[in-house]
SELOMAR-105377 format. One line per field, with one value per atom (N, C-alpha, C, CB): x negated, y, z negated; atom name; residue in three letters. Coordinates in Angstrom, 1 decimal, padded with zeros to 4 digits. Glycine has a CB too. Example, Ala and Ser with C-alpha at 12.3 -4.5 7.8 and 13.67 -1.06 7.14 Angstrom:
BEGIN
X	-013.2	-012.3	-013.2	-011.3	-012.8	-013.7	-012.9	-014.1
Y	-005.7	-004.5	-003.3	-004.5	-002.2	-001.1	000.0	-000.6
Z	-007.8	-007.8	-007.8	-009.0	-007.1	-007.1	-007.9	-005.7
name	N	CA	C	CB	N	CA	C	CB
resn	Ala	Ala	Ala	Ala	Ser	Ser	Ser	Ser
This chain:
BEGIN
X	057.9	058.7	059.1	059.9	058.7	058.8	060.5	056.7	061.5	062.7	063.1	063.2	062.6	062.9	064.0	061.5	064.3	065.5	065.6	066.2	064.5	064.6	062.9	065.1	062.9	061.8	061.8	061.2	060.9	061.3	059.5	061.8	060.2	059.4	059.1	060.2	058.5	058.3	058.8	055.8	060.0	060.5	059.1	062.8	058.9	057.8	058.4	056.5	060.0	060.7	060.3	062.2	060.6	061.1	059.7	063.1	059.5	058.4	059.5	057.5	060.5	060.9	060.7	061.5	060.0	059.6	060.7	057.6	061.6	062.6	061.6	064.3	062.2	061.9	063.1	061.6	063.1	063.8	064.0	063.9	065.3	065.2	066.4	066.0	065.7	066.8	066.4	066.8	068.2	068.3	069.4	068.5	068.7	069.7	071.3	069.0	072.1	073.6	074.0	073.9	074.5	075.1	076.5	075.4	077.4	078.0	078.0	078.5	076.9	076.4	075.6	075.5	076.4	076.0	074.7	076.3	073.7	072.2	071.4	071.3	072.8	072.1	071.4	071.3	071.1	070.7	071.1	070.0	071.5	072.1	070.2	073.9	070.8	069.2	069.9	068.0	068.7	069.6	068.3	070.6	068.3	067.0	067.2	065.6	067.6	067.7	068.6	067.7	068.3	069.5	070.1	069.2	069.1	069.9	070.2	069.5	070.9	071.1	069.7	073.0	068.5	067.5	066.5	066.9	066.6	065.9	066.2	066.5	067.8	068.2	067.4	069.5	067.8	067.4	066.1	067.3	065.0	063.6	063.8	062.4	064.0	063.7	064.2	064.1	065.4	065.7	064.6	066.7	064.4	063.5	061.8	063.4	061.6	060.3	060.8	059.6	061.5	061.3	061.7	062.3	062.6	063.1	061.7	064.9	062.1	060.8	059.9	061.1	058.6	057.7	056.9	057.0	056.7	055.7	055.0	056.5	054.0	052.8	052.2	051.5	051.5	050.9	049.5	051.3	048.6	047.4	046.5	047.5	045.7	044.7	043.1	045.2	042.4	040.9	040.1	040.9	038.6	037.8	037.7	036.8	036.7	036.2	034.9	036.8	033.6	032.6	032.9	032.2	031.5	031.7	030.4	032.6	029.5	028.6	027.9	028.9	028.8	028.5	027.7	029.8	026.6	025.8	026.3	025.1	027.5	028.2	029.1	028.9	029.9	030.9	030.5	032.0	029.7	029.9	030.7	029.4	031.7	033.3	034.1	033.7	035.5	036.9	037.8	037.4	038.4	039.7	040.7	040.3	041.6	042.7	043.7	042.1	044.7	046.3	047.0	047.2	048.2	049.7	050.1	051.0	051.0	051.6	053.1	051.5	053.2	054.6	054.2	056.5	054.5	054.2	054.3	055.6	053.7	053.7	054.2	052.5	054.3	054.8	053.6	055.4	053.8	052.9	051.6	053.6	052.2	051.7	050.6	052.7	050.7	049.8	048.6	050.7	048.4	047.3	046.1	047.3	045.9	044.5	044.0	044.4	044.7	044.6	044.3	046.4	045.4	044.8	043.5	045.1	043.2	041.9	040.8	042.1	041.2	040.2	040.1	040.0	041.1	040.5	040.1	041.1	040.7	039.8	038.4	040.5	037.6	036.8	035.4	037.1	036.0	035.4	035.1	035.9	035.6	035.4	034.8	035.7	034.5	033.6	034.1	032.2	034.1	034.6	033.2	035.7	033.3	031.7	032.4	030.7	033.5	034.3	034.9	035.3	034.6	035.3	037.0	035.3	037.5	038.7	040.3	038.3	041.0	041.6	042.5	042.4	042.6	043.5	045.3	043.9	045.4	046.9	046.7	047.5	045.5	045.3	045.4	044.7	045.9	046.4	045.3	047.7	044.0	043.5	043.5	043.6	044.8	045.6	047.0	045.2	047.5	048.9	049.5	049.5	050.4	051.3	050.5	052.2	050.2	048.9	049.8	048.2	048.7	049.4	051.0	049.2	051.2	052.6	054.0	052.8	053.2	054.4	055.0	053.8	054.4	055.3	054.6	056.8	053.9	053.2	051.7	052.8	052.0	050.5	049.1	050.9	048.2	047.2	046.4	045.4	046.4	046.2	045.3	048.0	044.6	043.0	043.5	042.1	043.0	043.5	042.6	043.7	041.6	040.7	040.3	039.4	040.1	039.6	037.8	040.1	037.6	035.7	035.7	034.5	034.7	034.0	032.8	033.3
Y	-011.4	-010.2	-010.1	-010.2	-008.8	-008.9	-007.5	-008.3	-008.0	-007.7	-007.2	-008.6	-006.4	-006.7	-005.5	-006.9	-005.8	-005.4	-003.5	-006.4	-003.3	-001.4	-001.1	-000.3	000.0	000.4	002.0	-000.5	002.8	004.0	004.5	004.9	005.5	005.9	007.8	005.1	007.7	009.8	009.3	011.1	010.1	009.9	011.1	010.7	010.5	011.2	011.4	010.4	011.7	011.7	013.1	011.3	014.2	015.3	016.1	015.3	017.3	018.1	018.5	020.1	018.0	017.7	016.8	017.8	015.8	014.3	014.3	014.2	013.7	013.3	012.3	012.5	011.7	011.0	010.2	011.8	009.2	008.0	006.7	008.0	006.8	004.9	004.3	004.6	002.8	002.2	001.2	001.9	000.4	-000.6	-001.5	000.0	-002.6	-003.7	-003.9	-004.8	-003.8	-003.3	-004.7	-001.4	-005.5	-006.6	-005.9	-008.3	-004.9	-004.3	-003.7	-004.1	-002.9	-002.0	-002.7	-000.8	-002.2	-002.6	-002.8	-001.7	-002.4	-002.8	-003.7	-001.3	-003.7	-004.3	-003.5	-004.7	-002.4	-001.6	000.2	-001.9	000.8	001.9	002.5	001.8	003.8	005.3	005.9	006.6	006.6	007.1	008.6	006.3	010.1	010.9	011.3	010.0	010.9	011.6	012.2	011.0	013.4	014.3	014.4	015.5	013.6	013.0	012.0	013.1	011.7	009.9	009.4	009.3	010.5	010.0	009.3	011.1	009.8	009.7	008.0	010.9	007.5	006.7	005.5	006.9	005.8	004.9	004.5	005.8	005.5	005.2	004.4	006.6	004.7	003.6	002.5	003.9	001.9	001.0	-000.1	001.5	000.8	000.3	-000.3	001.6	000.7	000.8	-000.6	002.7	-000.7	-002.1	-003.5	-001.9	-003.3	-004.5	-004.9	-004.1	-004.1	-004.1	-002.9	-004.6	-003.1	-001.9	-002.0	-001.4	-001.2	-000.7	000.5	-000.5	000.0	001.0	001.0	000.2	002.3	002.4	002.3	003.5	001.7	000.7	001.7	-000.9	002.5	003.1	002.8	004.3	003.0	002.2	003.0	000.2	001.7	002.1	001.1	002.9	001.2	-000.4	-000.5	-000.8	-000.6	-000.8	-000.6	-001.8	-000.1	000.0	000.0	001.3	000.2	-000.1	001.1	-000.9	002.3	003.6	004.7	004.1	004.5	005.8	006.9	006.4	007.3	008.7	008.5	009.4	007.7	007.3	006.0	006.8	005.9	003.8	003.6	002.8	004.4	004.0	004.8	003.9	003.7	003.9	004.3	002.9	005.0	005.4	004.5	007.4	003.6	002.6	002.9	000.8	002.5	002.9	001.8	004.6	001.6	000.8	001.9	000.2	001.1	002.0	002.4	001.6	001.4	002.0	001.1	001.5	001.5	001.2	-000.9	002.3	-001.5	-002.8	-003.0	-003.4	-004.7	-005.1	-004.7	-006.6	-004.1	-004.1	-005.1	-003.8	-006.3	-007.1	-007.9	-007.5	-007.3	-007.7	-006.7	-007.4	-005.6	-004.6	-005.1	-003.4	-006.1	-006.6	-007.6	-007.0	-008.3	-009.4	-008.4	-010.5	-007.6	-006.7	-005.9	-006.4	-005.5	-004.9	-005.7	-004.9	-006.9	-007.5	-008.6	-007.8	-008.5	-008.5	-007.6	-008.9	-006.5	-005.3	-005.1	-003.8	-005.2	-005.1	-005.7	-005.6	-007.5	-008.3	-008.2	-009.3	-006.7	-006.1	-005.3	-005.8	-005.6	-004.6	-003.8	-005.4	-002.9	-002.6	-002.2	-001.4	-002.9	-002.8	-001.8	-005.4	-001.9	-000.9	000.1	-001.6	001.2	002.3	002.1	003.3	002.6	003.0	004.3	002.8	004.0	005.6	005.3	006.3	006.9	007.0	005.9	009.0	005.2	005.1	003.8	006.2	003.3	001.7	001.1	001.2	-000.4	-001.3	-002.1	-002.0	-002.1	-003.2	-004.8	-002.8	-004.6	-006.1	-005.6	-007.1	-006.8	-006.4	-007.4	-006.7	-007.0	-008.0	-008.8	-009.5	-007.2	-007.6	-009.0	-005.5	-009.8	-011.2	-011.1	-011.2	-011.4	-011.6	-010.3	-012.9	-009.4	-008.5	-007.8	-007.2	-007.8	-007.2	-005.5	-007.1	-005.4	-003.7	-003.9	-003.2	-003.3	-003.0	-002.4	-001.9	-002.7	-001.4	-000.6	-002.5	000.3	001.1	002.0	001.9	002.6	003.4	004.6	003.6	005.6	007.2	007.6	008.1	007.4	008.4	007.6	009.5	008.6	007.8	007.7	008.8	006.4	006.6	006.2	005.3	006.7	006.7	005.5	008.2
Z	061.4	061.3	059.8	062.2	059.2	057.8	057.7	056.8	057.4	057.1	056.0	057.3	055.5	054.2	053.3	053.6	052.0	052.1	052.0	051.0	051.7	051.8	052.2	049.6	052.9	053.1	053.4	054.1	053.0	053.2	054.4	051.1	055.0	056.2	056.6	057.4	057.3	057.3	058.9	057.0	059.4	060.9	061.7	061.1	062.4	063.4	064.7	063.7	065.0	066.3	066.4	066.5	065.5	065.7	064.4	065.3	064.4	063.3	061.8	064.1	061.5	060.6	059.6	060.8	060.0	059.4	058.1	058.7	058.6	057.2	056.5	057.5	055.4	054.2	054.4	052.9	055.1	055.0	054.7	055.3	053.9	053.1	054.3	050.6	054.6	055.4	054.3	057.2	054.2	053.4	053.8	052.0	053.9	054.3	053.9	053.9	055.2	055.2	056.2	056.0	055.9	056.9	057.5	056.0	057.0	057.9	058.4	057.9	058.5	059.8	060.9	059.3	061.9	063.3	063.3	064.4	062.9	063.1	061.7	063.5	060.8	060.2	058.7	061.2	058.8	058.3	058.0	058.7	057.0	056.9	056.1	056.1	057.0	056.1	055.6	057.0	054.3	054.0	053.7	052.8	053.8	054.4	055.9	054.3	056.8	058.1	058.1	059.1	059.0	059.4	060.8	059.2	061.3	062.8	063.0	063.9	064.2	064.3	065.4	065.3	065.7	066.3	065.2	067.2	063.8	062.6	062.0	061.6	062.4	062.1	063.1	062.2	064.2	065.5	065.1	067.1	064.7	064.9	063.5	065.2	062.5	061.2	061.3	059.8	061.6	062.1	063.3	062.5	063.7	064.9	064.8	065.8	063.5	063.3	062.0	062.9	061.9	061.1	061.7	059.8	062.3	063.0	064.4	063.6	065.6	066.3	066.5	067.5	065.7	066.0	067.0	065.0	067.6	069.0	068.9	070.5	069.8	069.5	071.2	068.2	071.4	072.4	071.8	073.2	073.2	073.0	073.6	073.7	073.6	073.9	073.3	073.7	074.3	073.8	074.9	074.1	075.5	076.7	076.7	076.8	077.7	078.6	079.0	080.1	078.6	079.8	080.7	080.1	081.3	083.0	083.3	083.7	084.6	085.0	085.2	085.9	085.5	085.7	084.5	086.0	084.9	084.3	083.6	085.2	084.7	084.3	083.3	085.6	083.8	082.9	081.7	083.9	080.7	080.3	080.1	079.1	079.6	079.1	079.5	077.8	080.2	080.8	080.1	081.2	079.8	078.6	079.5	078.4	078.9	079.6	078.4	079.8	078.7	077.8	078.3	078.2	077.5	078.0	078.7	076.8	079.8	080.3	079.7	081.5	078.5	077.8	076.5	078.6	075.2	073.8	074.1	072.5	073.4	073.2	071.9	073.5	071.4	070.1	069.3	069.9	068.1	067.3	066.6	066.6	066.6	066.3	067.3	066.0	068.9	070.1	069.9	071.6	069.0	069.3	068.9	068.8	068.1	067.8	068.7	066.5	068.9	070.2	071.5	070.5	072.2	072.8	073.4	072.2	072.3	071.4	071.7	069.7	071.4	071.7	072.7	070.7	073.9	075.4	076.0	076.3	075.4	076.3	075.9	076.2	074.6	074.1	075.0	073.0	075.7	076.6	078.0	076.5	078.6	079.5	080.4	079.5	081.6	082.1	083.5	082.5	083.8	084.8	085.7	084.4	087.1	087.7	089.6	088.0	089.5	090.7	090.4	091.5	092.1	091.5	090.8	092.8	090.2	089.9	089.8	089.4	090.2	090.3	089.3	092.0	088.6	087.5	087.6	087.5	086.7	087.1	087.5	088.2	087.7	088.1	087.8	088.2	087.4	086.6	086.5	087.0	085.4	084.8	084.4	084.3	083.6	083.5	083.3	082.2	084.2	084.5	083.2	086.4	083.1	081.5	080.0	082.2	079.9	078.8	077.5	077.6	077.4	076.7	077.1	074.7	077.7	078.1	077.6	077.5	077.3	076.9	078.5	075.6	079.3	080.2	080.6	079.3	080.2	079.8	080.8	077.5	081.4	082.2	081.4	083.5	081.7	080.6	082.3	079.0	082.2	083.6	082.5	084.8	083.7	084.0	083.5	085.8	082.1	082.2	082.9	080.9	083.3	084.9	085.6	084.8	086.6	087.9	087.7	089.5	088.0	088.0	089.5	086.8	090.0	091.2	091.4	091.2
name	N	CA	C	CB	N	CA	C	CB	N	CA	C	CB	N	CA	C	CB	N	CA	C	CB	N	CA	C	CB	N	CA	C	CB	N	CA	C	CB	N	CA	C	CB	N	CA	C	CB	N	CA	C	CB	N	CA	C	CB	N	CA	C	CB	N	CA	C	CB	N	CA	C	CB	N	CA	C	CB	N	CA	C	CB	N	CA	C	CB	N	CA	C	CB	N	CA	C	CB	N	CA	C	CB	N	CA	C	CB	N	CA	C	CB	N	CA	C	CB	N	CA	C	CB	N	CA	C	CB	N	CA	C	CB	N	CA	C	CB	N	CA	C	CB	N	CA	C	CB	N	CA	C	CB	N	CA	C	CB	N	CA	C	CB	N	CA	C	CB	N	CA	C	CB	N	CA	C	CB	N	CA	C	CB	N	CA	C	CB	N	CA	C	CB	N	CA	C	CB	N	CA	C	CB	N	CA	C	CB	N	CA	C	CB	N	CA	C	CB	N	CA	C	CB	N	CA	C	CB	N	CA	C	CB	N	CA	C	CB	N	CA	C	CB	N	CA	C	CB	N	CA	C	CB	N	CA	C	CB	N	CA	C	CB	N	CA	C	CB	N	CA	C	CB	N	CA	C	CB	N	CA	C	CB	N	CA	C	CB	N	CA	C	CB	N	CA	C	CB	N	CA	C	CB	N	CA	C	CB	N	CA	C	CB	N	CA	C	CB	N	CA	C	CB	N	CA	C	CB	N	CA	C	CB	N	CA	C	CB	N	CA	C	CB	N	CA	C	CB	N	CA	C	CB	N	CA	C	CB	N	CA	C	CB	N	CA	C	CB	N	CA	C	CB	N	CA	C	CB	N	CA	C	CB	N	CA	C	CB	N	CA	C	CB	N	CA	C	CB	N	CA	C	CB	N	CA	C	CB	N	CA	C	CB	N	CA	C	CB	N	CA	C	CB	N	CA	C	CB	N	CA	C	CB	N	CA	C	CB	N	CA	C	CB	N	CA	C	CB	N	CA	C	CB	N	CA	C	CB	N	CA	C	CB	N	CA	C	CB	N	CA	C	CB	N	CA	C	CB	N	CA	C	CB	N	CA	C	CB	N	CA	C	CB	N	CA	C	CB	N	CA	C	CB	N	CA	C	CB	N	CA	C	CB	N	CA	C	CB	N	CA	C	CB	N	CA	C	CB	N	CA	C	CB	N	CA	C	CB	N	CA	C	CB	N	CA	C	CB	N	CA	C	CB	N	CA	C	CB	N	CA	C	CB	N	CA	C	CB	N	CA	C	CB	N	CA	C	CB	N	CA	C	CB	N	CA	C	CB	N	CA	C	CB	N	CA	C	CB	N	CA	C	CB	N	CA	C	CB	N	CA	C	CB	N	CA	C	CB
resn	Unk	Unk	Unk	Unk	Unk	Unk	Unk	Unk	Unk	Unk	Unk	Unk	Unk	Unk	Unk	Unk	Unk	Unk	Unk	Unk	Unk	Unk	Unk	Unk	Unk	Unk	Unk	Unk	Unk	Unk	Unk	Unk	Unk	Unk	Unk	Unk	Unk	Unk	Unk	Unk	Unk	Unk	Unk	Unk	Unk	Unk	Unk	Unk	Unk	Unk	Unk	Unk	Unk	Unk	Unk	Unk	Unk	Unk	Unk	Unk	Unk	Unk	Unk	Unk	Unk	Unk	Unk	Unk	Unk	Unk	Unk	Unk	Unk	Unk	Unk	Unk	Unk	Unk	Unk	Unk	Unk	Unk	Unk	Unk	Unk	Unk	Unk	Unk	Unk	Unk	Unk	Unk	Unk	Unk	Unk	Unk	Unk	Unk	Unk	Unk	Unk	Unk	Unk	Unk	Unk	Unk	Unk	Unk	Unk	Unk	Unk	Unk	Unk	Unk	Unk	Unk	Unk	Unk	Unk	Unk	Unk	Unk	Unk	Unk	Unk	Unk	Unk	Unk	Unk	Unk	Unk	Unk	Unk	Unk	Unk	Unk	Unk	Unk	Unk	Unk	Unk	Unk	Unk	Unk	Unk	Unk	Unk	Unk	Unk	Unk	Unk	Unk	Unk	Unk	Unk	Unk	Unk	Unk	Unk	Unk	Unk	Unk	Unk	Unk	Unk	Unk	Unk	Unk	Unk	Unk	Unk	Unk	Unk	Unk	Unk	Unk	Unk	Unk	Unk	Unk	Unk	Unk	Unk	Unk	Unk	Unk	Unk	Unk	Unk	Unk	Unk	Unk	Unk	Unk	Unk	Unk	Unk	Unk	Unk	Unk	Unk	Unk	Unk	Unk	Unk	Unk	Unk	Unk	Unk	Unk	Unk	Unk	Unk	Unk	Unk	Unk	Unk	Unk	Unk	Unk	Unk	Unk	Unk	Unk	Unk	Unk	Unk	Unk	Unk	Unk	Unk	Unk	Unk	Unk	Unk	Unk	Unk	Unk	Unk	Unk	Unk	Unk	Unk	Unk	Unk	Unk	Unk	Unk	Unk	Unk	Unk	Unk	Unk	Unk	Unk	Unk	Unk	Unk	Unk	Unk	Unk	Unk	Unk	Unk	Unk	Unk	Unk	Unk	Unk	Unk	Unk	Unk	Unk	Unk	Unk	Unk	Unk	Unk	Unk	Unk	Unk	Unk	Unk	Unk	Unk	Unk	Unk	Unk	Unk	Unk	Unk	Unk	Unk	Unk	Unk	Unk	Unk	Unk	Unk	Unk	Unk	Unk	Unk	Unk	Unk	Unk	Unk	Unk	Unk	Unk	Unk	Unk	Unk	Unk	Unk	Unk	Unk	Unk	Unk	Unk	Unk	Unk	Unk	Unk	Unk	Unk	Unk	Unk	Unk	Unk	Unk	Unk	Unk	Unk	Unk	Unk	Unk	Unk	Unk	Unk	Unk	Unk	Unk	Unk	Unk	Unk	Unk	Unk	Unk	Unk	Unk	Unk	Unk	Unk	Unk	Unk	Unk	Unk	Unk	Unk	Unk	Unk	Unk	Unk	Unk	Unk	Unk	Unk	Unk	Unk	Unk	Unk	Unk	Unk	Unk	Unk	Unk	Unk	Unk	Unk	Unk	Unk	Unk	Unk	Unk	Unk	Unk	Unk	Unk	Unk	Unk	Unk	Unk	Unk	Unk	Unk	Unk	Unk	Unk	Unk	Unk	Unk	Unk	Unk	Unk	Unk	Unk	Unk	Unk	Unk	Unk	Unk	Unk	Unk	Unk	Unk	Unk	Unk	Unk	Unk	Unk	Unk	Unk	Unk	Unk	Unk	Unk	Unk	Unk	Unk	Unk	Unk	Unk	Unk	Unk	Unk	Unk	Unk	Unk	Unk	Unk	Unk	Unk	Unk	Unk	Unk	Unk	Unk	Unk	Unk	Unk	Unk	Unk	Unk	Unk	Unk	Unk	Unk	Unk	Unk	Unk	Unk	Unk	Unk	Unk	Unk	Unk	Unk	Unk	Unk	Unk	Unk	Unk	Unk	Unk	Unk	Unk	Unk	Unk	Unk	Unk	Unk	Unk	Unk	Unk	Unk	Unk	Unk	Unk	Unk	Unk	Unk	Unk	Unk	Unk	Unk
């Protein structure tokens, strides 16, 4: 985890994309004060996006199906940033050879984060 002591970011909560600096504050409750946002959702996410960033994991999968060769699969809620290449590359080692329905769980607690990676369609 790289901490460090200012980093500045474009907030992507909201189509305003502030321009924000967070800079290491040991009296502020998180540790860190911004300075560029105009909301406190702007705050939340730079904070966040430095201390723990997450990312949702979207890819495909082999499969056996003519119609379909490849599965579109997703987390089912953003993972640690740092899990997407590992990730990436168990799903890469995959084949899917049965039908499937959208919403399916693939692998349940991908490397141990807790996050399911489930089917975005259904194959037949």
């Amino acid at each position: 985890m790289n901490l460090t002591a200012e980093r500045s970011l474009i907030c992507i909560i909201c189509p305003k994309g502030c321009r924000i600096t967070a800079v290491r504050d040991a009296t502020h409750p998180l540790g860190y004060r911004t300075i560029g946002n105009i909301c406190q959702r702007g705050e939340e996410y730079a904070i966040d996006e430095i201390i723990h960033p997450v990312r949702m994991l979207t890819t495909t999968i082999a499969t056996r199906n003519l119609r379909l060769p490849r599965l579109p699969v997703r987390t089912r809620e953003p993972i640690p940033k740092h899990l997407l290449s590992d990730g990436l590359a168990l799903l890469a080692g995959l084949e899917i050879d049965h039908p499937v329905q959208m919403g399916e769980i693939i692998i349940p607690d991908l490397l141990g984060s807790g996050v399911d990676v489930i089917a975005s369609r259904s194959l037949d």
